[in-house]
C-alpha positions, 0 to 999 in steps of 0.5 A: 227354850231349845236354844238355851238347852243348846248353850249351857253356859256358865251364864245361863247356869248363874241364872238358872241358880239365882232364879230357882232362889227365889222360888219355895223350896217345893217349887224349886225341888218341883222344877228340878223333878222335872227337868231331871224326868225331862233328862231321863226321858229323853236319854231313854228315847235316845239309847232306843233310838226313838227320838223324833226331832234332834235333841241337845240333851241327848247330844250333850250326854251321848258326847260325853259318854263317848268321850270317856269311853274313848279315852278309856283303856279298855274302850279305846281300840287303839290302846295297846295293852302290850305297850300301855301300861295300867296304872293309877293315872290311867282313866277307865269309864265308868262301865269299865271301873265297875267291871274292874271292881267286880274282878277285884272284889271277886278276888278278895282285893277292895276295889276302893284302894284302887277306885276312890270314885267307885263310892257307893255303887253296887259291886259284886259281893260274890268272892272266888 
C-alpha cells in the first residue's frame, strides 16, 4: 500500500473511484473517514516533526505548500516589491490571502472583490 500512496496517478485514482463505487455508501464514507483521519495524522506528526519513518503523504503536502509560498508575493524572498507590482494576477498563499483579507475588512473594503478564493473562510469582522 506505501507504494501506491507514492504514485498517485490518474490511473490509481480512476481505480480508487471505480472501487469505492461499488461499495454502500456507509462504506464508501467509512473509508473516505479514514483515509482522510490517516492524512491529518500524518500532516500533524510531520509539522511536529515526530514522524518516525518517511512518509509520502507529508511529502507530497509539505511540497505543495512550499511551492505555493514560494511563488507567493509576499513568501517569496526574492520578490522586490520595489520592482514588482501587485495586482490581480499576482499569486499569494493562502496564509497570505487570509492576512490580506483581514487588513482590507479591517479598512472597510470586501476582500471578496479582490479574493474570489477566499470563499467562506473566517476573516476578521473587527473594523478600524
Amino acid at each position: 500500500m506505501g507504494q501506491l500512496l507514492k504514485l498517485p496517478t490518474p490511473d490509481w485514482i480512476e481505480r480508487g473511484r471505480v472501487a469505492l463505487g461499488r461499495l454502500t455508501e456507509n462504506d464508501a464514507t467509512a473509508i473516505i473517514a479514514l483515509a482522510t483521519s490517516i492524512i491529518i495524522q500524518e500532516v500533524k506528526a510531520g509539522l511536529a516533526g515526530a514522524l518516525e519513518d518517511e512518509s509520502p503523504i507529508f511529502d507530497i503536502i509539505n511540497q505543495e505548500i512550499k511551492n505555493a509560498a514560494g511563488e507567493c508575493y509576499f513568501c517569496n524572498k526574492d520578490i522586490d516589491p520595489n520592482e514588482t507590482e501587485f495586482n490581480r494576477n499576482t499569486h499569494l498563499c493562502l496564509f497570505c490571502m487570509l492576512k490580506v483579507a483581514n487588513i482590507l475588512t479591517a479598512v472597510g473594503v470586501d476582500p471578496k472583490k479582490l479574493f474570489e478564493k477566499i470563499g467562506k473562510r473566517e476573516v476578521q469582522k473587527t473594523k478600524l
